[in-house]
N, C-alpha and C positions, 0 to 999 in steps of 0.2 A: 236552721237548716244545718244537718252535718256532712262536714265536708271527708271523704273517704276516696283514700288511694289505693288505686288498683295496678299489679302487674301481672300479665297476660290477662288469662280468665280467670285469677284469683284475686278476691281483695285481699289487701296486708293491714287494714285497722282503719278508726277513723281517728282526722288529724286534727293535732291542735296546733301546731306551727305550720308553716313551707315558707320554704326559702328555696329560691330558684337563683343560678347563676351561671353565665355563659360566656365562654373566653375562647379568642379566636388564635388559630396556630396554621404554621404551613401549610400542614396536613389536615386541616379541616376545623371546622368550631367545634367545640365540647359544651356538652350543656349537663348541669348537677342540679338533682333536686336532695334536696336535703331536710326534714319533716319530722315532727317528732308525733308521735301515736299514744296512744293511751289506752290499751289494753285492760277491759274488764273481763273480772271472772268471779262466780262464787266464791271463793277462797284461794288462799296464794297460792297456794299448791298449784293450782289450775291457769291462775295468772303464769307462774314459772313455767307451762308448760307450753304457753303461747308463747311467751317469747323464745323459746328453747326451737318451737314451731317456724318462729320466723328467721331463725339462724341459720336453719338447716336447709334455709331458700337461698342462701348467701351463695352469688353469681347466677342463677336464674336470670333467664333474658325473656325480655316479650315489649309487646307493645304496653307503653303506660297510660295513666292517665289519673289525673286528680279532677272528682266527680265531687258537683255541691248536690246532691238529691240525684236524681237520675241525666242531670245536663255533665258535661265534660268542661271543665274550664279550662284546664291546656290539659294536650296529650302529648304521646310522643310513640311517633310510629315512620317504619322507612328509612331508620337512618343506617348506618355504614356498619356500625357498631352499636348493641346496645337496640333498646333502653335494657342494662342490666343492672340487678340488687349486688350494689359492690361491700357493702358494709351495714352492720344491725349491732349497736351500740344501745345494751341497759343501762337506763341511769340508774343513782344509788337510788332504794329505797327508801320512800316517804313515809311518814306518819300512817297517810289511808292504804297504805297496801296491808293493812291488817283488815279492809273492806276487799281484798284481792284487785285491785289496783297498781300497774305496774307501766313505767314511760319507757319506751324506745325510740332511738335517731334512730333512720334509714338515711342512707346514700344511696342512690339509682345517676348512675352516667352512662352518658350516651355520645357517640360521635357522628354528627350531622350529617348530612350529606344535601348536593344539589338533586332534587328530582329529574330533572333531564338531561341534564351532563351526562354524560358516561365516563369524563376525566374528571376528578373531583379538583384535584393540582396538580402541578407538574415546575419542580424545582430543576433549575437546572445552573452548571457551571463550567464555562467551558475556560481552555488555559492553551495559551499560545505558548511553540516552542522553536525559538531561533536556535539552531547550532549552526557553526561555519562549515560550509562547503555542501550542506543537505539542504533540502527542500524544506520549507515550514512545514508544521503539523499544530492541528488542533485536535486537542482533547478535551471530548463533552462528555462529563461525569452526572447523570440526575437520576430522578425518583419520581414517576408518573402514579398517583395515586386514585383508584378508579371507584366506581361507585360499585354498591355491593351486588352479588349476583353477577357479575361482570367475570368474563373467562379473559385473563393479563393476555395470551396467547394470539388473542382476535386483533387487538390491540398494537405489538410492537410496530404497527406503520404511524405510531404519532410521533418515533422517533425520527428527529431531522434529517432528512436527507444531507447528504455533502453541499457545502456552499460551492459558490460558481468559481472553477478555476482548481479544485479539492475532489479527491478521490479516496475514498473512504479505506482503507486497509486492514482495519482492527475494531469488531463489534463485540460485545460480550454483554449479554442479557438478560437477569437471573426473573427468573416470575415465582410471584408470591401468591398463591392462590386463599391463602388464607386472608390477608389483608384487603382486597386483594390488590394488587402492587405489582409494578414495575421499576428495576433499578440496574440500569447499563452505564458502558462505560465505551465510546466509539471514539476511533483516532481517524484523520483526517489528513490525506500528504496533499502537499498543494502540486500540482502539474502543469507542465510545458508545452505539453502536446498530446492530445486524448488518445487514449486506447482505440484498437479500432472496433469494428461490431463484430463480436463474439469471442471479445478477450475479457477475460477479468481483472488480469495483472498478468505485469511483464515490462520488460524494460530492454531498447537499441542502440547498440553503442555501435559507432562508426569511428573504425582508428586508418590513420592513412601511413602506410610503413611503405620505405624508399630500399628495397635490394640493392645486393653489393656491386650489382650490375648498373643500375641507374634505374632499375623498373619501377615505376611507382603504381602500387599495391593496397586498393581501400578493401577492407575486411570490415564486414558488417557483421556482430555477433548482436548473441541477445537471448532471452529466454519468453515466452508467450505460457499465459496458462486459461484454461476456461474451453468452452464445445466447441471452438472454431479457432482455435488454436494452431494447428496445422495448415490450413487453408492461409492462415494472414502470412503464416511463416513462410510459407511458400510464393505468397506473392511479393516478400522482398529479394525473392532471388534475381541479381540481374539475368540481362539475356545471355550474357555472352559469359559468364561466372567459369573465371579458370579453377576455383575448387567446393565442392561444398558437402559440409557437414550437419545432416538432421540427426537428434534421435527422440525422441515420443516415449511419453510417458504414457499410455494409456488410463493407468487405474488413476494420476495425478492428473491427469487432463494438461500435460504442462509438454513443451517443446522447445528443448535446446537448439537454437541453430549458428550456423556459422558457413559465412561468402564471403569468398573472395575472387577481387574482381580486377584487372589489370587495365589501368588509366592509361589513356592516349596522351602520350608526351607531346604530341605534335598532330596536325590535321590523318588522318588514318595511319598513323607509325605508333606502336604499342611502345616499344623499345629499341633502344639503338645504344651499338657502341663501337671504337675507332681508338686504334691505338699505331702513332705513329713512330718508325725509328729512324735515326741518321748511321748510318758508318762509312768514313772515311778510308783510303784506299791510295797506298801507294804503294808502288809496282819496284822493287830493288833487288839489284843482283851479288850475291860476297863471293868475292875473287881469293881464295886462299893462292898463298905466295910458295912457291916451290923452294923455301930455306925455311931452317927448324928455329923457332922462336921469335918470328916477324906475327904482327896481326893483320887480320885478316882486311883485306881491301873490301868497302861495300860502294856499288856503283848504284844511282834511282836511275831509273829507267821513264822516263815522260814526267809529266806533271801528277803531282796529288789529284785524284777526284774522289765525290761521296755519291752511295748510292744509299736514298731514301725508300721505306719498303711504309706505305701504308693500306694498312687492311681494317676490315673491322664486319657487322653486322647490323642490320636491323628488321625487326619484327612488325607486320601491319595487321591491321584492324581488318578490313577485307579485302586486300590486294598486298600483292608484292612492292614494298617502295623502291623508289629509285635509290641506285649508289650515288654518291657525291661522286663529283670531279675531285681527277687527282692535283694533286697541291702542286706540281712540276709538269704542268701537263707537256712542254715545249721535249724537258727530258726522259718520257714515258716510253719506255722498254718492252714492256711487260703489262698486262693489265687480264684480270681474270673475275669473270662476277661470276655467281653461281643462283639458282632457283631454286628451292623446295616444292617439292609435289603437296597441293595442299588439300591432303588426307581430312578429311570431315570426322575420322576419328578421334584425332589429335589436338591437344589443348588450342586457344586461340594465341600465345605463342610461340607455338612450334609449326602453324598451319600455313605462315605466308611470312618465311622467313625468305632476305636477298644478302648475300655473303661477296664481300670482293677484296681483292690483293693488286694493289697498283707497284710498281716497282721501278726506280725513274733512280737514272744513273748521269749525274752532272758532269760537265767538261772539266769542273775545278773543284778545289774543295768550298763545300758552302756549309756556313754557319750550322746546328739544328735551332729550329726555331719552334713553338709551339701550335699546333694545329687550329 
């Protein structure tokens, strides 16, 4: 019985060797048939013309198959790549090619594929990155390798989502429609606190700055990007927010903002402040002498006394606070509060400010002491 190899719908000769071999790799098994033929013809002439025929087949693809009579003993059909005539090697000439008699190797290789997979492999490597004072990141670097007839495009959801606690910042996808293949490259930051629903990226900083007043001052900035980006931005506005700064990217989908918000030093008192003085006071009379070149006589009149003058301000949340008592209240002379009208225009504090001047004059001189 002769055995004859066939690629596509044409036979290539009948054979006198096969050798088959198959070797497995990342990217798929490879399978080699390797055959040697023997080409008759009337005369050499014609022998050369078959082989010169089978050259010109060099890289033709199709299904194969090595046939003993009309049965198929193995074939080769459905793979990724292939079955293609990669190489058509004459040997030297024999004695009988003077009967037109002529030997050729073929090579035919092909790259396997699973029938029902649709991902034939999928290599992958990912690489952690510590730096000081930044959030980890991981970077997965791989090569999804698909079976044939397969569009890459359908496909890039078998790349991994972010791991738990990682939010994804950096993907890059190339598709091979020829292989057909996938080969990306995704970074991964790890996070604190999730974004909220319909941001994509963005980041809130909260700084707490103390004025040269005593006001203490939390300023919320930050940037938002993604279709609901405005809305989130806007819901970190406090209520009472003494400044605030939006601006909107439209065509970036992205939203700078920035609040600031002025903290209650005390149970509804925004700010306050008090500054207290002492001056002393002695009452003296200078007697000039009615002869030229005498000094001058100076007479005190009563006792020294000090008269302390404390005033100051403070600003409330939604009333007027009370003034403090004054520090000498027994020597209180003088004492003046005042009220601001509070204008629903005006920042929260300039809207419920209370202003006073206590002014307390002692019998003697007294120390200043600190309030």
């Amino acid at each position: 019985m002769t055995l004859t190899l066939q690629l596509g719908n044409e036979p290539l000769g009948a054979v006198e060797t096969f050798e088959l071999r198959r070797a497995f790799a990342p990217d798929g098994a490879t399978e080699t048939w390797m055959a040697t033929l023997a080409l008759n013809a009337p005369t050499p002439a014609l022998a050369e013309q078959a082989v010169a025929a089978l050259q010109d087949r060099v890289g033709e693809s199709g299904p194969a198959s090595l046939k003993a009579g009309e049965g198929a003993i193995r074939a080769l059909d459905g793979c990724r790549h292939g079955p293609r005539l990669a190489a058509v090697k004459a040997l030297a000439p024999m004695p009988e090619a003077a009967h037109g008699t002529r030997r050729v190797q073929l090579t035919i290789e092909a790259t396997l594929q699973e029938g029902v997979q649709s991902v034939q492999s999928h290599a992958l490597t990912v690489q952690a990155v510590h730096v000081a004072g930044a959030p980890q990141r991981l970077i997965a670097r791989g090569r999804i390798i698909l079976r044939a007839g397969e569009i890459p495009a359908l496909h890039e959801g078998e790349v991994a989502p972010p791991a738990a606690g990682f939010r994804r910042v950096r993907s890059a996808i190339t598709r091979d429609a020829a292989e057909p293949a996938l080969d990306y490259e995704v970074e991964d930051e790890q996070v604190f606190a999730p974004l909220p629903a319909g941001v994509s990226d963005g980041q809130v900083i909260r700084t707490l700055h103390v004025a040269p007043d005593g006001r203490r001052v939390q300023v919320t900035s930050g940037f938002f990007a993604g279709p609901g980006a405005l809305a989130r931005a806007q819901e970190l506005q406090p209520a009472g927010a003494s400044e605030v700064r939006l601006r909107e990217n439209p065509h970036a989908r992205r939203v700078d903002f920035e609040f600031h918000e002025l903290l209650q030093a005390a149970a509804g008192v925004l700010a306050r402040s008090e500054s207290v003085s002492f001056a002393t006071i002695r009452r003296v009379v200078d007697h000039a002498l009615l002869a030229p070149g005498l000094p001058v006589y100076r007479q005190q009149i009563g006792a020294p006394f000090s008269e302390i003058t404390q005033e100051g301000s403070a600003a409330g949340a939604s009333a007027h606070p009370a003034p403090p008592s004054p520090m000498f209240a027994a020597d209180l002379i003088e004492r003046r509060v005042q009220y601001s009208v509070p204008d629903g225009a005006l920042p929260p504090e300039r809207r419920w400010v209370t202003t006073w001047r206590y002014l307390m004059r002692t019998r003697a001189e007294t120390a200043a002491v600190a309030p």
